[in-house]
C-alpha positions in Angstrom: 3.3 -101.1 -9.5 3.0 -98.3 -12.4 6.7 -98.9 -12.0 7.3 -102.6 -12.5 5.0 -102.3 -15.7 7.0 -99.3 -17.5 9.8 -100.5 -16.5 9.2 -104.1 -18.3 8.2 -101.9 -21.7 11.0 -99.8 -21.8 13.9 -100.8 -24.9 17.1 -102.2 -23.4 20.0 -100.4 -23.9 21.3 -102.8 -26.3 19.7 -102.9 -29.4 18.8 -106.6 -31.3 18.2 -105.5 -34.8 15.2 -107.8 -35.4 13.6 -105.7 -38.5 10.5 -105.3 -36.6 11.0 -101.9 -36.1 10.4 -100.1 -32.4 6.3 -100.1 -32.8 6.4 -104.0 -32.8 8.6 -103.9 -29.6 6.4 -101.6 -27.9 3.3 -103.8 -28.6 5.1 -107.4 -28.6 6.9 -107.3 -25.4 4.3 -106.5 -22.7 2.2 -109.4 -23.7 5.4 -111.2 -24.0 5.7 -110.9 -20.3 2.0 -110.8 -19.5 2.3 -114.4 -21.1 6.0 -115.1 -19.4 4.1 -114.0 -15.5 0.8 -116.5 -16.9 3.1 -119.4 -17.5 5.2 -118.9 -14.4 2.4 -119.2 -12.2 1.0 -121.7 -13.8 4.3 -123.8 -13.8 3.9 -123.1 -10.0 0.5 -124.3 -9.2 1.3 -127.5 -11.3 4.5 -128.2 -9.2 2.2 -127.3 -6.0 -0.1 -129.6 -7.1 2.7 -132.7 -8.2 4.4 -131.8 -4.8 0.5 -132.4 -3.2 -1.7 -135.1 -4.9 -2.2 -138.0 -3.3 -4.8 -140.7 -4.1 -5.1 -144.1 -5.4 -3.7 -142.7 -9.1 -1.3 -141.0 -7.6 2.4 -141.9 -9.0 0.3 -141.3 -12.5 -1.1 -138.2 -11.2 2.5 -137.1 -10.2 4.3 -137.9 -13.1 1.7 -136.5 -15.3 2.4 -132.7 -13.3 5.9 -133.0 -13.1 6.1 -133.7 -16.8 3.8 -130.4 -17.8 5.6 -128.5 -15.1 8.3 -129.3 -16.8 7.4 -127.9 -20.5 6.1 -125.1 -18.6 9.6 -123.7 -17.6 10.9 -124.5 -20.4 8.5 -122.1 -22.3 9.0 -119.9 -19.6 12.4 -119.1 -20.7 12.0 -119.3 -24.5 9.3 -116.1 -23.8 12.1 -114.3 -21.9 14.0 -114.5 -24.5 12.0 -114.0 -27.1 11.3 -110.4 -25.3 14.9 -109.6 -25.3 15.2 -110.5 -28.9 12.6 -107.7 -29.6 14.4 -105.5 -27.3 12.9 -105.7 -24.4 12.9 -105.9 -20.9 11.2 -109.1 -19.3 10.4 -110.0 -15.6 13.1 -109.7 -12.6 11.2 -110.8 -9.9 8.0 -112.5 -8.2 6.1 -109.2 -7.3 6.6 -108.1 -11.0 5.0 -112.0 -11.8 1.8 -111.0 -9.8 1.4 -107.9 -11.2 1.1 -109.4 -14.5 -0.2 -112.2 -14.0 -3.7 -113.2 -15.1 -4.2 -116.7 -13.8 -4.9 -117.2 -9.8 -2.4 -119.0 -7.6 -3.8 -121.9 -5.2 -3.3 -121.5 -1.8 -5.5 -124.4 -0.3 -4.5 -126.8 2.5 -6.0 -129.5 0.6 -7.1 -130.0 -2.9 -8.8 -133.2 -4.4 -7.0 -135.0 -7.3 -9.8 -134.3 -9.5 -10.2 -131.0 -8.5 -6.5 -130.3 -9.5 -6.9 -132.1 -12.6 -9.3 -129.6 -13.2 -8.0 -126.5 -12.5 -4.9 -126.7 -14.2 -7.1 -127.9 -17.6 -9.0 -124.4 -17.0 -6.0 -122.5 -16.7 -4.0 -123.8 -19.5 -7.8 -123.5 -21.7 -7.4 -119.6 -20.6 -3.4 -120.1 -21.6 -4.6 -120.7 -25.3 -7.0 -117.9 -24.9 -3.7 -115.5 -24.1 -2.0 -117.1 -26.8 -4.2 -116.6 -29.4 -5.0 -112.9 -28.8 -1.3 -112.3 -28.7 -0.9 -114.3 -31.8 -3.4 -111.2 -33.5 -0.8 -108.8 -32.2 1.9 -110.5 -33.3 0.7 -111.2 -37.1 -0.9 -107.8 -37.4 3.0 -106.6 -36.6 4.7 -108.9 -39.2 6.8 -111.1 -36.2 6.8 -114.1 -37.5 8.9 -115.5 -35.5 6.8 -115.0 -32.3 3.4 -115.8 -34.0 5.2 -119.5 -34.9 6.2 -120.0 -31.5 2.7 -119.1 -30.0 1.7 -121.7 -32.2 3.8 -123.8 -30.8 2.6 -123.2 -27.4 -1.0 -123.2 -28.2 -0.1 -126.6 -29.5 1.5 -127.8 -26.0 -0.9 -126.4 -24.0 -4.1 -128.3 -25.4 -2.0 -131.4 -25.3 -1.5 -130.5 -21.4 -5.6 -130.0 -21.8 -6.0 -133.3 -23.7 -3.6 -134.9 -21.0 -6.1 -133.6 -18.3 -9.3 -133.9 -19.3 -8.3 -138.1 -20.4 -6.5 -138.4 -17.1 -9.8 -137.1 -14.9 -12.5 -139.4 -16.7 
C-alpha cells in the first residue's frame, strides 16, 4: 500500500507552473486525494443508499440522494483536477480509494430510511471537518485557488447536512 501512497505524491512529469512552488505540491496534493478517496466513497454510499431506500417518503428520499450524489461526483472530479494543476498525481483505482479513504463504506442488507438519512449527515459533518483542516494547509501555502474551492465545498456539504437533518425530522 506504501506504494499506492508515494506513488499518488510523486510530481507528474509534466510540469503546470502554478507559482506555488514544489513544497505546496508536496503538501497540497495528498490531501487533495485523501479528500478526492473521502468524496468518492461517499458519492458511493449515497447512490447505495438512493439505489436502496424504500418507505413511505421514498420518491423524496430518492431524489434527495440522487441529487447529492450527484454534486458529489461532480466535486470528485474538480479535486482530480485540482491535483494535477499542482502537479500531481491523483487516484487510478478503487484499492488506491480505500487506502485513503477516511469515511466507512455500508455494506448492510438492509438499512432504515432514517438511519441512512443519518449516516450520510455524519459523514458529510466529518467531510467539512477534512475540508477545513485542509483549508489550514492550503492558506498556510499561499493556494488560493484551492482554499476558495474548499470553501466552496464546505459550503455544499452543510447544505447536503441542512438537506438531511430537515428531511429526517
Amino acid at each position: 500500500m506504501s506504494s499506492i501512497i508515494e506513488n499518488l505524491v510523486s510530481p507528474a512529469p509534466i510540469k503546470t507552473p502554478s507559482g506555488l512552488g514544489e513544497q505546496a505540491s508536496i503538501v497540497i496534493v495528498p490531501g487533495l486525494n485523501k479528500l478526492l478517496a473521502d468524496v468518492f466513497v461517499l458519492y458511493i454510499k449515497t447512490k447505495n443508499f438512493h439505489w436502496h431506500v424504500s418507505g413511505p417518503h421514498f420518491r423524496d428520499y430518492h431524489l434527495l440522494l440522487d441529487d447529492q450524489a450527484s454534486a458529489l461526483l461532480a466535486t470528485s472530479d474538480l479535486i482530480a483536477e485540482r491535483a494535477r494543476k499542482l502537479e500531481g498525481i491523483t487516484i487510478r483505482s478503487i484499492e488506491e480509494i480505500l487506502a485513503l479513504c477516511r469515511l466507512a463504506e455500508n455494506r448492510q442488507d438492509c438499512v432504515e430510511a432514517k438511519d441512512m438519512l443519518a449516516e450520510l449527515r455524519e459523514d458529510n459533518v466529518k467531510l467539512v471537518a477534512y475540508l477545513r483542516a485542509l483549508h489550514e494547509v492550503c492558506s498556510a501555502n499561499a493556494d488560493v485557488a484551492t482554499t476558495s474551492m474548499i470553501e466552496d465545498w464546505i459550503d455544499q456539504a452543510e447544505q447536503r447536512i441542512w438537506f438531511l437533518l430537515e428531511t429526517a425530522r
